[in-house]
TILO-387671 format. One record per residue (C-alpha): residue in one letter; x negated, y, z negated; residue number from 1. Coordinates in nm, 4 decimals, decimal comma. Example, Ala and Ser with C-alpha at 12.3 -4.5 7.8 and 13.67 -1.06 7.14 Angstrom:
<node "A"; <-1,2300; -0,4500; -0,7800>; 1> <node "S"; <-1,3670; -0,1060; -0,7140>; 2> 
This chain:
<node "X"; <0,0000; 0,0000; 0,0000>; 1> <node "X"; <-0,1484; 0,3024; 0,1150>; 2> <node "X"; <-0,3056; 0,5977; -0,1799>; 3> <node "X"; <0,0260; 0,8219; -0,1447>; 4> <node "X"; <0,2694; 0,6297; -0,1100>; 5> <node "X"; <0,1723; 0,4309; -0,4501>; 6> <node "X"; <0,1828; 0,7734; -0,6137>; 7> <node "X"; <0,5207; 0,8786; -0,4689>; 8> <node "X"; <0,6602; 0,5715; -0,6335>; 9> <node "X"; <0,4951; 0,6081; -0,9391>; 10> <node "X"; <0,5913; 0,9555; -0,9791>; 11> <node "X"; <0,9051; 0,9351; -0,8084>; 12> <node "X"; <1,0095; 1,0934; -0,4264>; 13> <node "X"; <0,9376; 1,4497; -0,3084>; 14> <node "X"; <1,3168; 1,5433; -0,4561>; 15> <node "X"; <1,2048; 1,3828; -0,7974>; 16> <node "X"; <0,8394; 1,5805; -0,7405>; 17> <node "X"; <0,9756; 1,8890; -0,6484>; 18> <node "X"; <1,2983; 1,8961; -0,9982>; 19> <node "X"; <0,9993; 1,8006; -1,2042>; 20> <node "X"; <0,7733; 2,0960; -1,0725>; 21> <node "X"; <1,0895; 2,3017; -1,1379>; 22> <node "X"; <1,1459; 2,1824; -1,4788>; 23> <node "X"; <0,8375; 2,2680; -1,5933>; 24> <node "X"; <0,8162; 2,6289; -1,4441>; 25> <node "X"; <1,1109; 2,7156; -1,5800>; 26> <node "X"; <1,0112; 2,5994; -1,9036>; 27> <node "X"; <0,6988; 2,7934; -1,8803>; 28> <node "X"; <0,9381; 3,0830; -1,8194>; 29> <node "X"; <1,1164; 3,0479; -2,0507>; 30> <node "X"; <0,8088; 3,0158; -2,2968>; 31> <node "X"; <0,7209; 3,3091; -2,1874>; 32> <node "X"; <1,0258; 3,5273; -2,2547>; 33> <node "X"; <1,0426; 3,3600; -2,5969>; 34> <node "X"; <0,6972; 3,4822; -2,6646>; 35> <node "X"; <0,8058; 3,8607; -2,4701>; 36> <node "X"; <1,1041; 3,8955; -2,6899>; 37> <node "X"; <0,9223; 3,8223; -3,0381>; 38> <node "X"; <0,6548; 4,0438; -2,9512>; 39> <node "X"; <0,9205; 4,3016; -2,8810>; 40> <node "X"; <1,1092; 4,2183; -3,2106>; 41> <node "X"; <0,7910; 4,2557; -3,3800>; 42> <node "X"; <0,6672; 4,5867; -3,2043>; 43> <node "X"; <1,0161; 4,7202; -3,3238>; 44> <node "X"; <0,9829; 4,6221; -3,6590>; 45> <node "X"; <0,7080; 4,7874; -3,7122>; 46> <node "X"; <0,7894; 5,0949; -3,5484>; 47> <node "X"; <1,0580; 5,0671; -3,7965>; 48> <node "X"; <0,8722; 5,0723; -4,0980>; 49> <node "X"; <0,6332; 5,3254; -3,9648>; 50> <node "X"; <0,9550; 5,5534; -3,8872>; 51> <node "X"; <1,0815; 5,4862; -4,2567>; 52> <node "X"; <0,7400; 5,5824; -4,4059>; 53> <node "X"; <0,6722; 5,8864; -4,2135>; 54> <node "X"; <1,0473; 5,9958; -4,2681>; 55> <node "X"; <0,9968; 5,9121; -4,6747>; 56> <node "X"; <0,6709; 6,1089; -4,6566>; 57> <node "X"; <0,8384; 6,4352; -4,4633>; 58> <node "X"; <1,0596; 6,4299; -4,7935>; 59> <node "X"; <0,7841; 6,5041; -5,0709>; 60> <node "X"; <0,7044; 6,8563; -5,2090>; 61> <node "X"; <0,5961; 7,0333; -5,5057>; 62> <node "X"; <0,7217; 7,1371; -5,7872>; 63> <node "X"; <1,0115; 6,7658; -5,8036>; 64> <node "X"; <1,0142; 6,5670; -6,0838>; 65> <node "X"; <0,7597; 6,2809; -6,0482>; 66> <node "X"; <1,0016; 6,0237; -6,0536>; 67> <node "X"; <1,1487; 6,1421; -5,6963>; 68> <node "X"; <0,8444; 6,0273; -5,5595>; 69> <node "X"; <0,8269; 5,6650; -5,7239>; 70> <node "X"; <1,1879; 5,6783; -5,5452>; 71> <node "X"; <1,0417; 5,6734; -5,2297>; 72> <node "X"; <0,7026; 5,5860; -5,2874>; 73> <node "X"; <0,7822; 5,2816; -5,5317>; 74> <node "X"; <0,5215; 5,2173; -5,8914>; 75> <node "X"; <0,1396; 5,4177; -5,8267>; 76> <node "X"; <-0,1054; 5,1340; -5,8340>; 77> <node "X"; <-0,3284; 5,3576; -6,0337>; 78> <node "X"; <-0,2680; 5,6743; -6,3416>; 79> <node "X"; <-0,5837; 5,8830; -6,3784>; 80> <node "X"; <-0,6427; 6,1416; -6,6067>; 81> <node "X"; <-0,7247; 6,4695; -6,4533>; 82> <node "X"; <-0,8091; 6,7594; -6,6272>; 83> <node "X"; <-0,4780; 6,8543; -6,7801>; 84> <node "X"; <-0,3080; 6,6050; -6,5453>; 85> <node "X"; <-0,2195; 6,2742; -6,4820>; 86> <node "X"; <-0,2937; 6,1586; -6,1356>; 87> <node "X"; <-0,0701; 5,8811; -5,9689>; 88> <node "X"; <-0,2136; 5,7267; -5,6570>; 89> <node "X"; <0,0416; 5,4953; -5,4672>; 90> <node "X"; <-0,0286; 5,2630; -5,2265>; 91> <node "X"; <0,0761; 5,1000; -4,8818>; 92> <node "X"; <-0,0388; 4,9631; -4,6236>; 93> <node "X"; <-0,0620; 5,2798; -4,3864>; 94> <node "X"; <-0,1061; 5,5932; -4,6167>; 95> <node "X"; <-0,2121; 5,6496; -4,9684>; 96> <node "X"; <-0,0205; 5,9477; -5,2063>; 97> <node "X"; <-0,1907; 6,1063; -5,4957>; 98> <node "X"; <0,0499; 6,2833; -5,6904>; 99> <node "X"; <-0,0805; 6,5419; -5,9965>; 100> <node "X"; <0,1418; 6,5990; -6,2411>; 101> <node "X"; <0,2230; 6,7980; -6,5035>; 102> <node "X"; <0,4947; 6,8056; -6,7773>; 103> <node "X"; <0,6760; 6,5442; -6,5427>; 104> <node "X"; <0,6227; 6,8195; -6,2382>; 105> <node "X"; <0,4346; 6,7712; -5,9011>; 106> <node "X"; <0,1930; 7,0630; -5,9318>; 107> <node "X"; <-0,0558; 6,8792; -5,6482>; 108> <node "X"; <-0,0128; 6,6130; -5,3684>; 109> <node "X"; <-0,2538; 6,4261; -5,1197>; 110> <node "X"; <-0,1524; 6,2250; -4,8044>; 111> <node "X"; <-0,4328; 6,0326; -4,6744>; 112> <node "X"; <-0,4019; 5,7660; -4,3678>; 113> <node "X"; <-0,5639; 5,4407; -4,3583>; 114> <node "X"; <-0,5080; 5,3083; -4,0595>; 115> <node "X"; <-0,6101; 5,3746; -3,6685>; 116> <node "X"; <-0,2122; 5,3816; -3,5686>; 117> <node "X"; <-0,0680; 5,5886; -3,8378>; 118> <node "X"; <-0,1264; 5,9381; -3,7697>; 119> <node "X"; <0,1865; 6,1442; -3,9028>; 120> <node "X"; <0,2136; 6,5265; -3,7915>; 121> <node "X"; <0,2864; 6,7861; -4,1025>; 122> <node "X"; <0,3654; 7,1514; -3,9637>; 123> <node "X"; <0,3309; 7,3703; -4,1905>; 124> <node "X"; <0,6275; 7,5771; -4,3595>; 125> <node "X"; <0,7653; 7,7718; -4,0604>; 126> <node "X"; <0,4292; 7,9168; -3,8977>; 127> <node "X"; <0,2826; 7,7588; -3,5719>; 128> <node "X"; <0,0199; 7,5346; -3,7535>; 129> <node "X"; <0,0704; 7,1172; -3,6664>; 130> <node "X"; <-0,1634; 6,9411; -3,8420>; 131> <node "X"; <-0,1593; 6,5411; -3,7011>; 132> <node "X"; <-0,3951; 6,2994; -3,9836>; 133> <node "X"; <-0,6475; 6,1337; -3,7724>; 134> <node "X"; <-0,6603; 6,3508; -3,4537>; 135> <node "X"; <-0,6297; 6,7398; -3,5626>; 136> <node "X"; <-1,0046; 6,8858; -3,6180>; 137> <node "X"; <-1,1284; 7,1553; -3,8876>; 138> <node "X"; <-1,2408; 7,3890; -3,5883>; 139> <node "X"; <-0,9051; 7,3812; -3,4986>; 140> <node "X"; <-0,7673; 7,5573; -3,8455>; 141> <node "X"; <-0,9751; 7,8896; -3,8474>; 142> <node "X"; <-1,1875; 8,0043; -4,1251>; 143> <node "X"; <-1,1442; 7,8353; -4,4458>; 144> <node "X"; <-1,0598; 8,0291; -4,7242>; 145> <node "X"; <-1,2319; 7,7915; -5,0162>; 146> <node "X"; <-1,4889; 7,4049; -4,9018>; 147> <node "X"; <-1,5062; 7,1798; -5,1695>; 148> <node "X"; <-1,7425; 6,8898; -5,0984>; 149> <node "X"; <-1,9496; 6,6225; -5,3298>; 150> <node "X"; <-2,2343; 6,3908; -5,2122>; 151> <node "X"; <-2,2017; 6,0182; -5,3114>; 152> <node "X"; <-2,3803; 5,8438; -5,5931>; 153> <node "X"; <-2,5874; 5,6867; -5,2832>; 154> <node "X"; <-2,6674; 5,9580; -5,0696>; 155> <node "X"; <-2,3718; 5,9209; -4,8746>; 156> <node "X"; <-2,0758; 6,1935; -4,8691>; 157> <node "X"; <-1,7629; 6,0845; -5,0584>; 158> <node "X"; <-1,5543; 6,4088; -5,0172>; 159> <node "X"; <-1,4321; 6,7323; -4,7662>; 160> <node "X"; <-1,2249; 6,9491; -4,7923>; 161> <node "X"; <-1,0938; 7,2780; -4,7011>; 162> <node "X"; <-0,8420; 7,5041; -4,8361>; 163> <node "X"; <-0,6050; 7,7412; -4,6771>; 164> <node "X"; <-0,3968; 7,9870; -4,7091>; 165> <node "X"; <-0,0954; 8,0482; -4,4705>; 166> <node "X"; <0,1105; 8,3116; -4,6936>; 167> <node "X"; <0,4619; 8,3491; -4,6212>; 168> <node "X"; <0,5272; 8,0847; -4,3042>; 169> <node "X"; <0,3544; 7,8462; -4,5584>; 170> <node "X"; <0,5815; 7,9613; -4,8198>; 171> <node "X"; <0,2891; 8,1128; -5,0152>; 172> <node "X"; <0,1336; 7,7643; -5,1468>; 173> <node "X"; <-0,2342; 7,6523; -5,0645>; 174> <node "X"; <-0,3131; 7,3724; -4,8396>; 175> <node "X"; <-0,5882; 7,1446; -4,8158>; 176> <node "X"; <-0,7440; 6,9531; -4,5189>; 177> <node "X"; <-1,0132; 6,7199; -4,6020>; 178> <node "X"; <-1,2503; 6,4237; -4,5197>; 179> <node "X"; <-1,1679; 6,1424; -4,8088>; 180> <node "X"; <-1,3826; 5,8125; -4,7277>; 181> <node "X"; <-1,1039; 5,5430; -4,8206>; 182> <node "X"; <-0,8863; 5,6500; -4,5612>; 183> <node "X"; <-0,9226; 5,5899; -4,1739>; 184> <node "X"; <-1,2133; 5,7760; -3,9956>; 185> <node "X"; <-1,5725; 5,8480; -4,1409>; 186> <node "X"; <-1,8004; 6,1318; -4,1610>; 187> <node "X"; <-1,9743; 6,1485; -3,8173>; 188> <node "X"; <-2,2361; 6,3600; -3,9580>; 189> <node "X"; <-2,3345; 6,5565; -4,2734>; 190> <node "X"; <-2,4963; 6,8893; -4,2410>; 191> <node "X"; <-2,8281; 6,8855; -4,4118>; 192> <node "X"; <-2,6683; 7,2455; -4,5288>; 193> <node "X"; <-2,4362; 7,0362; -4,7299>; 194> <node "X"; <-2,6832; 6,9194; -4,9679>; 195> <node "X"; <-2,7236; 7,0726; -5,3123>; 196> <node "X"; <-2,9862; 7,3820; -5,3255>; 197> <node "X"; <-3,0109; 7,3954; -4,9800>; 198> <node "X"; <-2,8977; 7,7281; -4,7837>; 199> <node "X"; <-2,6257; 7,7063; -4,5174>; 200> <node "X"; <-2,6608; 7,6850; -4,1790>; 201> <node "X"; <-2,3307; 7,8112; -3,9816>; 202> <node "X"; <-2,4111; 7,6210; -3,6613>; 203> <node "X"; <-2,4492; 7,3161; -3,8637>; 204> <node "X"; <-2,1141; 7,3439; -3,9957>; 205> <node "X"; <-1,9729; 7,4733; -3,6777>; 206> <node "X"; <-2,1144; 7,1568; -3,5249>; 207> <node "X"; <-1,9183; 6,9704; -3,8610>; 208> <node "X"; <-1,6057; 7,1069; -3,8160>; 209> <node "X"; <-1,5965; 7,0774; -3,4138>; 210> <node "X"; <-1,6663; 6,7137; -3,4907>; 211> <node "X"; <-1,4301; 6,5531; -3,7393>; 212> <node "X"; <-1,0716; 6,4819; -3,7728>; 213> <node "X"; <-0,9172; 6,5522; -4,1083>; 214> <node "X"; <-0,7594; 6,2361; -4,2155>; 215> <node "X"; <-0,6194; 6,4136; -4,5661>; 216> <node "X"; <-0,3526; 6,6441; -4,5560>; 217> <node "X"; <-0,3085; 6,8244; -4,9206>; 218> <node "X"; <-0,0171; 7,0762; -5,0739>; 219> <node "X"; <-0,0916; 7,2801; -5,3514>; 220> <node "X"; <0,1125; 7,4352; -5,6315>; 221> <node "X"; <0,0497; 7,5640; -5,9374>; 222> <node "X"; <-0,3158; 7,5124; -5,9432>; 223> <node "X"; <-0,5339; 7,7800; -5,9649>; 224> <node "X"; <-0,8354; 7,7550; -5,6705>; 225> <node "X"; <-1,1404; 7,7831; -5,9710>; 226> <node "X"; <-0,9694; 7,4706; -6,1798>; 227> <node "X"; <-0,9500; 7,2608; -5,8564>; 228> <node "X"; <-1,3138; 7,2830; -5,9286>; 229> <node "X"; <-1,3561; 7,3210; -6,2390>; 230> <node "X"; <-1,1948; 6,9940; -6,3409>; 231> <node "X"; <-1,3421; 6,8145; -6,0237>; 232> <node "X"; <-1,0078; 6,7444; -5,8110>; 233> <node "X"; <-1,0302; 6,5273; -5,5510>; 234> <node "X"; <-0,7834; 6,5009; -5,2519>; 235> <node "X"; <-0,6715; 6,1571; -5,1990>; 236> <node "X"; <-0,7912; 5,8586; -5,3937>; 237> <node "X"; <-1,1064; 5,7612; -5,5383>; 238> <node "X"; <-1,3545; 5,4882; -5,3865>; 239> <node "X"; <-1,4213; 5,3389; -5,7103>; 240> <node "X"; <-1,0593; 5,2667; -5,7763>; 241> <node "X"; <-0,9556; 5,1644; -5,3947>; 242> <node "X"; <-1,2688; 4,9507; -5,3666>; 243> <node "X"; <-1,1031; 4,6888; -5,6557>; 244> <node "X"; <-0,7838; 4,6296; -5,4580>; 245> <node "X"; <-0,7115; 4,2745; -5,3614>; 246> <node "X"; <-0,5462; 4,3475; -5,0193>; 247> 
């Protein structure tokens, strides 16, 4: 018996060939748009959260009891004590809060991004200033009126950040746009003029804030500018709290 036709028999005739061929590229199709549609379900569930998150965030400002924010924001995963404050940092998986209170009152708070994909946009009060976490550069802000910076223990540079002042469109509070090292994005470079007892050199910080994207956005209330430093205030969280968490 001749090669083929022992195969057509084993396999069946070129009817029987041609249903199974179609059998199993329609199962292959259909594979396919299983795996299509739970990739869409997916993308759209976490567009959804992300849409929840950034809508809970557009919801916090000063001066609200603390517990509005643990409605939204859920338990902190850490309570500091700051100065005269107590310092609530809470935690997901795309942003980190710090929260200052005082007497049960939101007198400071810090939104920092961790991740790549989360990049929420905060305009500020009613002036023309958008400010997007992750993308937005200090060059693009103007002059600063107050920097507030600290070196690591290491040599490294733990902390950035600039304050501003906006008046009436930013309904007369301070805001702060900084650099904080747990969330997404790194310093790309550190002016030498950033180092203690060494003078500074504007084209070195030109070159700074030209460079990097703020990845903390910061509201301030009733917090004077000289206790921000005088009690050490970070914005956002602190690496030797974030570096413990089992995630």
């Amino acid at each position: 018996m001749p090669g083929g036709e022992f195969i057509k028999q084993l396999i069946g005739g070129p009817s029987d060939f041609g249903l199974g061929w179609a059998i199993i590229l329609a199962s292959s199709v259909l594979a396919i748009m299983a795996t299509f549609i739970t990739l869409i379900k997916w993308l759209i569930s976490k567009m959804g959260t992300k849409s929840q998150l950034l809508h809970k965030i557009s919801l916090l400002t000063i001066g609200t009891d603390i517990d509005y924010f643990k409605t939204f924001l859920g338990n902190p995963a850490f309570i500091n004590r700051v100065g005269n404050y107590t310092e609530l940092i809470f935690v997901n998986r795309y942003f980190y809060v710090q929260a200052l209170e005082s007497f049960g009152r939101v007198v400071l708070f810090s939104i920092t991004t961790r991740e790549r994909g989360f990049k929420p946009v905060f305009k500020i009060g009613g002036s023309d200033v958008t400010i997007k976490l992750g993308k937005t550069k200090f060059s693009e802000l103007g002059e600063p009126r107050r920097v507030f910076k600290r070196c690591g223990d290491h040599g490294g540079f733990d902390f950035y950040a600039e304050l501003h002042w906006f008046g009436n469109p930013g309904h007369y509070l301070y805001y702060g746009f900084g650099i904080n090292e747990n969330g997404h994005g790194r310093f790309l470079h550190v002016p030498h003029s950033f180092m203690e007892n060494v003078p500074e050199d504007k084209n070195e910080i030109d070159e700074f804030r030209a460079g990097n994207s703020i990845n903390t956005y910061t509201v301030v209330g009733s917090i004077e500018e000289d206790e921000i430093v005088r009690e050490n205030i970070e914005f956002g969280p602190q690496r030797s709290q974030i570096r413990v968490l089992n995630e």
